[in-house]
N, C-alpha and C positions, 0 to 999 in steps of 0.2 A: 504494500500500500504506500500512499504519496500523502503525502500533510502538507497542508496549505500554508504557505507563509507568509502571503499578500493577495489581497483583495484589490483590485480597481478600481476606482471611484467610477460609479455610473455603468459598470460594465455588466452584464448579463449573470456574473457571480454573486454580484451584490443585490444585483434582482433576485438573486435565489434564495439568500440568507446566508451565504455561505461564509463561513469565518475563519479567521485565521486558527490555524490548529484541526482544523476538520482534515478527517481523513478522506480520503480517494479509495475506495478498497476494490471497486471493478467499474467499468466501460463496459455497456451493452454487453455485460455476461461474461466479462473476457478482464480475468484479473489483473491489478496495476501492480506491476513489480517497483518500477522505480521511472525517473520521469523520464525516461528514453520509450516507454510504454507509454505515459499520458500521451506523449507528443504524438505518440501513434495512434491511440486509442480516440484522442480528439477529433481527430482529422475530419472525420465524417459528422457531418452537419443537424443528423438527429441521434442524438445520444439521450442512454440512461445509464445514470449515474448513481451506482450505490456507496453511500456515506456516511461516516459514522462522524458525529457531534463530537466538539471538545468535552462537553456531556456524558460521552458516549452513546447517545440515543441515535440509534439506528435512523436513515432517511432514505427514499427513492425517489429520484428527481428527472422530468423528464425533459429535455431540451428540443426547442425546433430553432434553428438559425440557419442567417443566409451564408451560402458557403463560402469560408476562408474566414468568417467572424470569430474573434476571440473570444474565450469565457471571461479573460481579463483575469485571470488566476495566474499566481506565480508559486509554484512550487519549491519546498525548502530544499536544497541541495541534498541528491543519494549518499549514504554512505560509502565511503571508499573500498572499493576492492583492496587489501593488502596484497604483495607481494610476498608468495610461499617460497622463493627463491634464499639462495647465501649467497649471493654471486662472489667466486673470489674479488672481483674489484668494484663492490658495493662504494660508493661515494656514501650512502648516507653513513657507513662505516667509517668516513674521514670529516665528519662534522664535530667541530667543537661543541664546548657547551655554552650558549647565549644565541646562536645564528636564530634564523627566523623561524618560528616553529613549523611552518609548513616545509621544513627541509627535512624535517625526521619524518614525513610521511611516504612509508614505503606500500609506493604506488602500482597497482599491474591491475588495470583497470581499462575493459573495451569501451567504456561507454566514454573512458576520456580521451583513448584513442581515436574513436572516431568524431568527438565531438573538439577537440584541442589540436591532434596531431599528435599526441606524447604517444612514445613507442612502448609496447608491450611482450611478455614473450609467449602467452596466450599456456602455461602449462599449469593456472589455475582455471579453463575452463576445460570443459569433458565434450562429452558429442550432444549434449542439451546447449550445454554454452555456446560450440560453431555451430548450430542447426539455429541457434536465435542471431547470430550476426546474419545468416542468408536467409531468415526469413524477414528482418527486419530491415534486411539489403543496408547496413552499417557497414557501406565502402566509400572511400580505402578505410583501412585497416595497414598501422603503422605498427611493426612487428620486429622486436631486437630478437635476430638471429642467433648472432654471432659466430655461430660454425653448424654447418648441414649435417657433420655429422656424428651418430647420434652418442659416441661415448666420448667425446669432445665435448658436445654439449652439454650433458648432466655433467662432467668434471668442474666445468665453467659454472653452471646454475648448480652445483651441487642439490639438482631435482632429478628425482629417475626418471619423471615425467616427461622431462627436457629432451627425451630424445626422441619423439614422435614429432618432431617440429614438419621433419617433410610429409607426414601423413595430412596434418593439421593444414596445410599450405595448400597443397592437393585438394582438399575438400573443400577451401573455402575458394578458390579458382575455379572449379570444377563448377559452381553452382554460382560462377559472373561475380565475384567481390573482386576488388584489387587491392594489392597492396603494393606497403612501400615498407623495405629492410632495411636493418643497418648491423652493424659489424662493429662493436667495439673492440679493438685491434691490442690484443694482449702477447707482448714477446713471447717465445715460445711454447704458448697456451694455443695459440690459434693460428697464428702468422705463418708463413710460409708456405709447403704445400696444402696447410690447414686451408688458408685464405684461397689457392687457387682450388681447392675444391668446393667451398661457399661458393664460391663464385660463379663456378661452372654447374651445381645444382639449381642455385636460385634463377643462372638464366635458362636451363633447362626444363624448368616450368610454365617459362610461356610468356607473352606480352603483359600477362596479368600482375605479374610483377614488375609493378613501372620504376622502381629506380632500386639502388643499393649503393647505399652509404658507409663509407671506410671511415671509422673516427677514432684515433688514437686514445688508448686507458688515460685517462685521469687520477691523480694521485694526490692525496694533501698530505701535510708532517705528520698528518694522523692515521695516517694507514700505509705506509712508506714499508714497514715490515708486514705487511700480508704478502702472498704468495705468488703477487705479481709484481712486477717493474715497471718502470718506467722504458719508452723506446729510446732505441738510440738513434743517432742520426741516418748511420747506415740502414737500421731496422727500418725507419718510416721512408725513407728511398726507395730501396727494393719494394717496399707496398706500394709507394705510385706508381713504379713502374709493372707490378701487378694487376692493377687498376686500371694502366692504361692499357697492357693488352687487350681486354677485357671491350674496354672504350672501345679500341680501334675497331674490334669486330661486331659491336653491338652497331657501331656506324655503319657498318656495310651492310648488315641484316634491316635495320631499322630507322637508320639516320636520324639517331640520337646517340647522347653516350652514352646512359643507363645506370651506370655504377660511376660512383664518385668518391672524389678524397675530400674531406672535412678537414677547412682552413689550417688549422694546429698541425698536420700533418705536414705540409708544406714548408710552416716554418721549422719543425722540429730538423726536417731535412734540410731546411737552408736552400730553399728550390723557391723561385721568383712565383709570386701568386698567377694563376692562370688570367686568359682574358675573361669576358662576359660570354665569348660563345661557349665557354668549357660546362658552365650549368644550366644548359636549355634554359628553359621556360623560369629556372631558381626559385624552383618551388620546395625548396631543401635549406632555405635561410633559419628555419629554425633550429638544424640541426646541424649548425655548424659547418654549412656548406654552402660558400659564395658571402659570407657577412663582409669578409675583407674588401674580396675586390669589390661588395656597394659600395663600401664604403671608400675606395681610389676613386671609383667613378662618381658617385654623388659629390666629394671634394671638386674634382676637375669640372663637374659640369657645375658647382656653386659658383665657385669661384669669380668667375667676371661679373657676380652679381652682387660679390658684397659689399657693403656699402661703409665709407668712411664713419670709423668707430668713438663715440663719443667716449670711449674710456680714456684710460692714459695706459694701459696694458690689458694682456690677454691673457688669462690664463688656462690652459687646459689639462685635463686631470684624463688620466689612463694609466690601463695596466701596462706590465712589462712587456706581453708580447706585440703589443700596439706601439709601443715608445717611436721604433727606427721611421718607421712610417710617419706619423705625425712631425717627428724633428726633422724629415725629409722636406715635410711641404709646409713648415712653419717660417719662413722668410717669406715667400709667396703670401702667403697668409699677412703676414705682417705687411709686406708691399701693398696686399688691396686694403687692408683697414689703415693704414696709415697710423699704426701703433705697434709698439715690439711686442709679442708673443713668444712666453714664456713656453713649453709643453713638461708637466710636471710629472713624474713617472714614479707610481705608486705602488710600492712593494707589498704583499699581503701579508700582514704581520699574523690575521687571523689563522688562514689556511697553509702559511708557510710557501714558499717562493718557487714551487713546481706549478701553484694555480696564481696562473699571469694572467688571467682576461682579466676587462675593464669588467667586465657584470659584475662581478665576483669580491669585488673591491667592498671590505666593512667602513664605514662612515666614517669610525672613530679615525684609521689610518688615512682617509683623506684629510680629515680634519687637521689631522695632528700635519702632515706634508703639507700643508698649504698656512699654518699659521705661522706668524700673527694677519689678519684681515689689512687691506691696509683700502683708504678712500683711492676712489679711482680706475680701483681692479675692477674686472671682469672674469668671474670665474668660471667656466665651462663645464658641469661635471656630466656624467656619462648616462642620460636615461635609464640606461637598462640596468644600473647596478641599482636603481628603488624598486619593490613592488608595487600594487596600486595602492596601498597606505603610505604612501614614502617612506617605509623605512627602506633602511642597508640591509645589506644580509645579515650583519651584527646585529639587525633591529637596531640601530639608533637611528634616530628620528629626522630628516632631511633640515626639518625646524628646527633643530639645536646645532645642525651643523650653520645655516645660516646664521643662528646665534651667533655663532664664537666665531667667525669668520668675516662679520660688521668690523668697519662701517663697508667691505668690499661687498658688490655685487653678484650673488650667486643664482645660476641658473644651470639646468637641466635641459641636454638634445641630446637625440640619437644619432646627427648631424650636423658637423660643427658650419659648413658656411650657412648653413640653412635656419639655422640657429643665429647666427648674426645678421642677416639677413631680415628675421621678423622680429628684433631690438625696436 
């Protein structure tokens, strides 16, 4: 069942009595599991609605609306699927203690894969669970691989589950879903002939696997002795050029590339970031794949348009593996605003200096790099390292970093000309 957690003013809920806390227990005979069901179970224009009172007093309510009309109900968010996984290179196994609470939740959940994008490894659902993504036609379907095969796999998920992953892929294919994979790239856990067999099953499955993404292990000073490493440069090499094989021939089958290297891999090798054509359509930004080169290209195409800067300085706040690039095109920068630009390059004191993006960056360490505030500044910091409460990952609050950073001017882009630009 589903519990109401907002009423509409004036909507057809409100016409009904419907209150906050009421339950949803079935749609025209056809139980509500959770609100990936409402949304299905609404869709049809005469409904009956059986529902239980904050009360608990039973109701049956019968609806007639013109179709595509709202009930004007907003449903309280499902409970999360956890993850039955150990993965040897579990990231929330490298959180300290203070980050934001939503980082300790260990997520493997379809309904946020299909509803977000975030990848899943599908070996908490059974043959009820894929018979409800294909009836409910919940595609794509974003699916952490890692390796096709199957005593690789459970070693990695230490799930015995985990190795029916080609079965699972198969039947959800089979019956028109698509997905999209990805490959977190663990030194010799997965890597080498492991990765050219991933690679050559997942495209052996057909067009229905529209892409597969290579993205290097992740590591913070908090899990540095688990069982995996960090790559080396050589190691993330030889994967692109894995990767490109892979490319070259998905081009001549399909003219696309299909599988792809996620940014971090690039630089770990010290290999120059691709152009715009290397990520089709880039519809893999979330996952660490093309964020760089927007970001050369959104630079180059801001650029002639930013406009002479009422500061007296610039300053801009980034991680480690952002630094070279920014202090690359921070003169330029400086030449169109007609002010020196500082680029400030912020070590993570939190998660220890293996995790270099700007996201990832805790408040307190920008704060503390960037004081004393002085009048005049302009300070840049990186959108993506707030959630939608502004905090940091440390949760400290964006408003205490402005605090202690007065009387200087601080603002938040995920685009630095684009960002001066709308000053």
């Amino acid at each position: 069942m589903v519990r109401i957690a907002e009423v509409r003013s004036g909507s057809i809920a409100e016409e009904l009595q419907l209150e906050i806390g009421t339950r949803i227990v079935r749609v025209n005979g056809e139980r509500v599991r959770d609100g990936i069901d409402l949304t299905f179970l609404l869709a049809d224009p005469e409904l009956e609605l059986e529902v239980v009172g904050p009360d608990g007093a039973p109701r049956l309510l019968e609806v007639e609306r013109d179709a595509g009309e709202s009930l004007g109900l907003v449903p309280a968010p499902d409970k999360i699927r956890e993850c039955a996984n150990e993965c040897v290179f579990c990231f929330i196994e490298g959180n300290p203690e203070g980050v934001r609470q939503s980082l300790w939740l260990r997520d493997d959940d379809f309904r946020l894969s299909f509803t977000y994008g975030s990848y899943v490894t599908l070996t908490n659902l059974g043959p009820r669970g894929l018979h409800r993504l294909v009836e409910q036609r919940l595609s794509p379907v974003y699916v952490s691989v890692h390796a096709t095969e199957p005593d690789v796999r459970v070693r990695l998920l230490k799930n015995e589950r985990a190795g029916r992953i080609m079965d699972q892929l198969r039947y959800l294919l089979e019956h028109g879903l698509e997905v999209h994979t990805q490959v977190v790239l663990c030194p010799e856990w997965n890597d080498g002939a492991h990765l050219d067999r991933t690679i050559d099953d997942l495209w052996s499955l057909g067009p229905g696997v529209k892409s597969l993404s290579v993205v290097p292990v992740g590591l913070t000073k908090y899990n540095l002795d688990r069982p995996v490493r960090l790559l080396e440069p050589s190691e993330a090499a030889h994967a692109i050029d894995q990767v490109e094989r892979a490319r070259t021939s998905a081009f001549r089958s399909r003219g696309e590339g299909w599988c792809y290297v996620a940014d971090e891999l690039f630089l770990i090798a010290g290999h120059p970031v691709p152009g715009a054509e290397y990520y089709d359509d880039g519809a893999l930004l979330e996952n660490g794949v093309g964020a760089l080169r927007k970001f050369i290209d959104d630079f180059e195409a801001g650029l002639p348009h930013v406009p002479r800067s009422p500061a007296e300085r610039i300053r801009i706040v980034t991680g480690t593996s952002m630094a070279s690039f920014l202090q690359e095109r921070a003169p330029r920068l400086a030449e169109a605003s007609g002010v020196p630009v500082e680029v400030v390059v912020v070590r993570n004191g939190l998660f220890g200096e293996t995790v270099t993006t700007a996201g990832l960056l805790p408040g307190r360490d920008i704060r503390d790099a960037l004081l004393p505030g002085r009048e005049g500044d302009l300070i840049l910091l990186p959108q993506e390292s707030l959630n939608g409460d502004n905090l940091f990952i440390d949760s400290f609050p964006l408003d205490e970093a402005r605090a202690s950073l007065a009387p200087a001017r601080v603002v938040c882009a995920y685009e630095v000309t684009e960002a001066l630009h709308t000053l």
